[in-house]
C-alpha positions as CSV (number, residue, x, y, z in Angstrom):
1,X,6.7,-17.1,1.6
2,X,4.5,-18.3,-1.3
3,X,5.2,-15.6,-3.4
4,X,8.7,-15.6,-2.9
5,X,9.3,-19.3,-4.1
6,X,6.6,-17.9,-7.0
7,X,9.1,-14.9,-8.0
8,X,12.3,-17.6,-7.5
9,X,10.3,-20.1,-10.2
10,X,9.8,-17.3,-12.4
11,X,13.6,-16.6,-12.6
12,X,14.9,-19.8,-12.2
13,X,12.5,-20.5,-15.7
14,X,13.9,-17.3,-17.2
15,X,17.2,-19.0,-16.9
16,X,16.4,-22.2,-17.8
17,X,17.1,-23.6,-14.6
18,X,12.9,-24.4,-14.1
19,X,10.1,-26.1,-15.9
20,X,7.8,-26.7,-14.0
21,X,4.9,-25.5,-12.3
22,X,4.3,-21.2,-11.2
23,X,3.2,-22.7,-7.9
24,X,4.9,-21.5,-5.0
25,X,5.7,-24.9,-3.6
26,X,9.2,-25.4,-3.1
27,X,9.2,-29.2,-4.7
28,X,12.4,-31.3,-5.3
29,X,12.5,-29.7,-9.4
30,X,12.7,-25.9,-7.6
31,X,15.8,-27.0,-5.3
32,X,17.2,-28.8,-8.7
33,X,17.0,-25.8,-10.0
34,X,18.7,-23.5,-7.2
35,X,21.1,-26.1,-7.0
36,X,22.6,-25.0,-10.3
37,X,22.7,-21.6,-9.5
38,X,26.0,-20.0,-9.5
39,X,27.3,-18.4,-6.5
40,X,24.7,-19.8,-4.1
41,X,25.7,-22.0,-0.9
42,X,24.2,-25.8,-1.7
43,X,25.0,-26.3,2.5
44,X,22.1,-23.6,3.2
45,X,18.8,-24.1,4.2
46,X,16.0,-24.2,1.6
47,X,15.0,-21.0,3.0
48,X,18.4,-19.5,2.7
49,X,18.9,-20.7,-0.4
50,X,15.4,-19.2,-2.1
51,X,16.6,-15.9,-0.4
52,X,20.0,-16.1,-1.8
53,X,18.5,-16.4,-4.8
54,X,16.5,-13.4,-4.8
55,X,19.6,-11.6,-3.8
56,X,21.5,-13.1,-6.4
57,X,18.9,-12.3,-9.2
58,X,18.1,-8.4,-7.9
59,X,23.0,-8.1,-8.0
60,X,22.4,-9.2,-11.9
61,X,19.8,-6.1,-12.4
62,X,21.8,-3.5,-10.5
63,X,19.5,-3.7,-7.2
64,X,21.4,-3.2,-4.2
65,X,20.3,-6.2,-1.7
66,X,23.2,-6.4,0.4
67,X,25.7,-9.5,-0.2
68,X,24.7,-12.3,-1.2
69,X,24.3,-14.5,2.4
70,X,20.6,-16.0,2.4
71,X,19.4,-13.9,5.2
72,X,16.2,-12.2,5.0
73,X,16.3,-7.9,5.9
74,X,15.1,-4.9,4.9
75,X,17.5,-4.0,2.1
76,X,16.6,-7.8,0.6
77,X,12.9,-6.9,1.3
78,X,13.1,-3.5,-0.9
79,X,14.9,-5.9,-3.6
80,X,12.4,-8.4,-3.5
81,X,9.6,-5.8,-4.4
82,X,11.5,-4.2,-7.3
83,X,12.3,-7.7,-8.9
84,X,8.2,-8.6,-8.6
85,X,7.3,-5.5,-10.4
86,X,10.2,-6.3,-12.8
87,X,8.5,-9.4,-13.3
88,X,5.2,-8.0,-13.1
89,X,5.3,-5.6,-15.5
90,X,8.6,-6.4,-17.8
91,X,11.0,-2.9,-16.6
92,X,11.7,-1.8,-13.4
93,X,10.0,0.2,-11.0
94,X,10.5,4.0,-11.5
95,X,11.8,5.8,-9.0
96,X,9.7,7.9,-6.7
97,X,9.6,11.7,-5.1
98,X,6.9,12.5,-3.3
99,X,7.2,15.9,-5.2
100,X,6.7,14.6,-8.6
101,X,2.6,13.5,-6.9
102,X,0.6,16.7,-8.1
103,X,-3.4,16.3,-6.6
104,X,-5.8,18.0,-8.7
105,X,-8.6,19.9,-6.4
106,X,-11.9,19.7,-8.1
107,X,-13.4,20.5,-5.0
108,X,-11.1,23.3,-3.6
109,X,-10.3,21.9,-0.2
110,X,-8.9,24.3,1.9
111,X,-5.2,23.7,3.5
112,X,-4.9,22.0,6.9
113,X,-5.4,24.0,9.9
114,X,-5.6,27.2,7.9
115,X,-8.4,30.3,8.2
116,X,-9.8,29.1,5.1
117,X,-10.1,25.7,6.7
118,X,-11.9,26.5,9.2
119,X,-13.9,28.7,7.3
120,X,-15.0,25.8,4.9
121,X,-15.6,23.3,7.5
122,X,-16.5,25.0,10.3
123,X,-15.9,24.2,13.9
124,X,-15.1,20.1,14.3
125,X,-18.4,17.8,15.1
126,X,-20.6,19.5,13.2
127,X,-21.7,19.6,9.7
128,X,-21.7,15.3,10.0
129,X,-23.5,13.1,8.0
130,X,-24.3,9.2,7.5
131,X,-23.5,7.7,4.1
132,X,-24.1,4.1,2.7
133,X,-20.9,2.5,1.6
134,X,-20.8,0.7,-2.0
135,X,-19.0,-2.0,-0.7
136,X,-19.3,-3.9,3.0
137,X,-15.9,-3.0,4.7
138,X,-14.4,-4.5,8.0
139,X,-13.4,-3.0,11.4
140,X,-9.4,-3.3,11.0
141,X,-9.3,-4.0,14.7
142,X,-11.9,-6.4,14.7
143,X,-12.4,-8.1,11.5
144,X,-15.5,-9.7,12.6
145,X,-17.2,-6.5,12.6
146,X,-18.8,-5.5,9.6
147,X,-19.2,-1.8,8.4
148,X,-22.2,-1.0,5.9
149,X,-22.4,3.4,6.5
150,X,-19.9,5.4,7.9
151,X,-20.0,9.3,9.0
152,X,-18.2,12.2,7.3
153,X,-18.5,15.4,7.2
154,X,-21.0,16.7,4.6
155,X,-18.8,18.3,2.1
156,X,-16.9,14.9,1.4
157,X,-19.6,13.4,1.7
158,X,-21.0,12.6,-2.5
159,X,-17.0,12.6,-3.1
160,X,-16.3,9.6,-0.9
161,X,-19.4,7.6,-2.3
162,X,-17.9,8.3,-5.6
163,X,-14.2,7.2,-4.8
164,X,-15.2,4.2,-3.4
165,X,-17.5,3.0,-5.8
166,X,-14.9,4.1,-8.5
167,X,-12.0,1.8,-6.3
168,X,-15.4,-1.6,-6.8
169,X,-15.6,-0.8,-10.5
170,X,-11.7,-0.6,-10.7
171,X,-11.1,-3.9,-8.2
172,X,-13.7,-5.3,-7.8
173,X,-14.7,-7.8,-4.1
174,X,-12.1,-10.2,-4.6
175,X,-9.4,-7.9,-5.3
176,X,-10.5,-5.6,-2.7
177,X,-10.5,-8.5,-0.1
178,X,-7.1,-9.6,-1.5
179,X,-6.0,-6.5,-1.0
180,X,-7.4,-5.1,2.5
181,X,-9.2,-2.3,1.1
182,X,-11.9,-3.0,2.9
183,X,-10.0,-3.1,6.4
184,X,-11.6,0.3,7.3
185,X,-9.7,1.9,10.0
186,X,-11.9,4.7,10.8
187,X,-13.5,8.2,9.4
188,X,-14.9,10.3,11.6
189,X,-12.8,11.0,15.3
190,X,-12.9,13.5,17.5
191,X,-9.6,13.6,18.6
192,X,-6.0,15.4,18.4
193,X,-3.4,14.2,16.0
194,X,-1.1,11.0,17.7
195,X,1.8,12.5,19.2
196,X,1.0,16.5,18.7
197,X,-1.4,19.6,19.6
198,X,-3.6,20.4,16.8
199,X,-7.1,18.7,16.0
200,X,-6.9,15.2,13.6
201,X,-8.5,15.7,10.3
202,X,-10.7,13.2,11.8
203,X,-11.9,15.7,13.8
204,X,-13.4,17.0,10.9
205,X,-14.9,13.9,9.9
206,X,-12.6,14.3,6.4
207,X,-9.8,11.7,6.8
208,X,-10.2,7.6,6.4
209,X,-7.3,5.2,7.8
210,X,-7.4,2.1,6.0
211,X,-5.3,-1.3,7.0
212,X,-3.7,-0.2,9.9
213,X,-1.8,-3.6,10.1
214,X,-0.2,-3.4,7.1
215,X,0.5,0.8,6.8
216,X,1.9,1.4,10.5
217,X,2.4,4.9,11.2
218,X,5.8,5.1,11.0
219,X,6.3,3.0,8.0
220,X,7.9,4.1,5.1
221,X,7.6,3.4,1.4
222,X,9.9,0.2,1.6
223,X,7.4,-2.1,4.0
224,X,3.6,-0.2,3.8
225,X,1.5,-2.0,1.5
226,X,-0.5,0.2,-0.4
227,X,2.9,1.5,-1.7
228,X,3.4,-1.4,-3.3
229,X,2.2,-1.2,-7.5
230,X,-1.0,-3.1,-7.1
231,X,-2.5,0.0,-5.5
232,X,-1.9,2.2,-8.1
233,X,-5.0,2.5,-9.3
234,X,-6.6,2.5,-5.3
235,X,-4.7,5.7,-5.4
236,X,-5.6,7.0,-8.7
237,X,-9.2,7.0,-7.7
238,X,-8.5,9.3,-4.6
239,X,-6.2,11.8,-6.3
240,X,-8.5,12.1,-9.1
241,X,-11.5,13.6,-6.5
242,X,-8.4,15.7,-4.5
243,X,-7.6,13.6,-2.0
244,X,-4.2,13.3,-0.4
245,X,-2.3,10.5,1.1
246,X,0.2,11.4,3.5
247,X,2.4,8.1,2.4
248,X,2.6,9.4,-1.7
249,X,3.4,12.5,-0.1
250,X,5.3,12.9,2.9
251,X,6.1,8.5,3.1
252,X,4.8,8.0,6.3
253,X,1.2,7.3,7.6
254,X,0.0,5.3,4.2
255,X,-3.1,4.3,5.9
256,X,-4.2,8.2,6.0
257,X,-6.4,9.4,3.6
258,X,-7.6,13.0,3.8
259,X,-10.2,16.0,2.1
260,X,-7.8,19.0,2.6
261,X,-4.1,20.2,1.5
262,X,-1.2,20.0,2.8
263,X,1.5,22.9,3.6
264,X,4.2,22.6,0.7
């Protein structure tokens, strides 16, 4: 909620309608403010209100956000994150095709499932080894837990080090706490993909899941998290060694991170 009241200042001040404080407190001088607001309902709550805001604000930029009623859904949610990048970055978001995402392969990993694969891999299990991690992640199902070395398989091995020590220099802890990418969901799994017959890539020991909570499976790009802007460059630092997320790709599964292609 604190960002939301933070994006409603920033508008409200763009109008003129707000002077003081970026804080994310909904005071008596933000209310003022929504209280001059054209087209808004006065009677609402102050929750209502900040949200009819939003959907007033994203109507004057051309972003669909249903009517204009104060209630809080997913078309309102999509226009809320187009209107922080707007404010974030001064135009708005471009649009995205999962098509557009070309993934150099420095390495030449094979694609999924294919002879090649298997070829390069071998048979699942084997080939594993233990590397140190350049930054202490957390069990995402237990945050208490704390994860120094994880296994992969050996050929993703020096890759992985690289990525995420790329992902500290880029981030660095306090970002990458802010931002979960250190809720490590696993690496190495000997098990068959949820809901299907072939082998995981975890199988392999050359796929990561990271924030579970907050990239469910079936999550598109309009409520997981890391397809949100500030993860950009958290993607950037994957693609750049080869690897492919099955959210920039085929929008579903952002937590999944994997060392091989997929079918076009």
């Amino acid at each position: 909620m604190k960002k939301r009241i933070k994006l409603v200042q920033k508008f409200l001040q763009d109008k003129g309608l707000y002077s003081g404080a970026i804080d994310g407190i909904a005071g008596p001088v933000t209310m003022a403010g929504l209280a001059r607001v054209k087209g808004l309902n006065r009677r609402w709550p102050k929750t209502r209100q900040l949200t009819g805001f939003i959907q007033v604000i994203a109507k004057e930029q051309g972003i669909d956000a249903g009517p204009v009623d104060g209630l809080w859904g997913p078309m309102t949610e999509g226009a809320f994150e187009q209107l922080d990048y707007l404010a974030r970055y001064g135009k708005v978001q471009p649009g995205w095709r999962p098509d557009e995402i070309v993934v150099p392969n420095p390495h030449k990993w094979p694609l999924q499932h294919s002879r090649e694969f298997q070829h390069y891999f071998g048979e699942r299990g084997t080939a594993l080894t233990m590397i140190d991690l350049p930054y202490e992640m957390k069990l995402s199902w237990d945050l208490r837990q704390r994860v120094r070395r994880m296994t992969c398989h050996e050929k993703v091995s020096g890759s992985l080090v690289r990525v995420l020590q790329k992902v500290r220099d880029v981030y660095g802890d306090d970002e990458i706490s802010r931002l979960r990418l250190n809720h490590f969901g696993g690496c190495y799994n000997d098990r068959k993909v949820r809901n299907g017959g072939l082998w995981s890539m975890h199988a392999w020991g050359i796929a990561l899941d990271f924030d579970p909570g907050h990239n469910r499976l079936n999550w598109g790009r309009d409520k997981a998290a890391f397809a949100h802007p500030d993860y950009d460059e958290w993607w950037k630092c994957w693609e750049e060694e080869g690897w492919i997320s099955l959210g920039r790709k085929r929008n579903f599964d952002w937590m999944h991170i994997q060392a091989a292609r997929l079918p076009e």
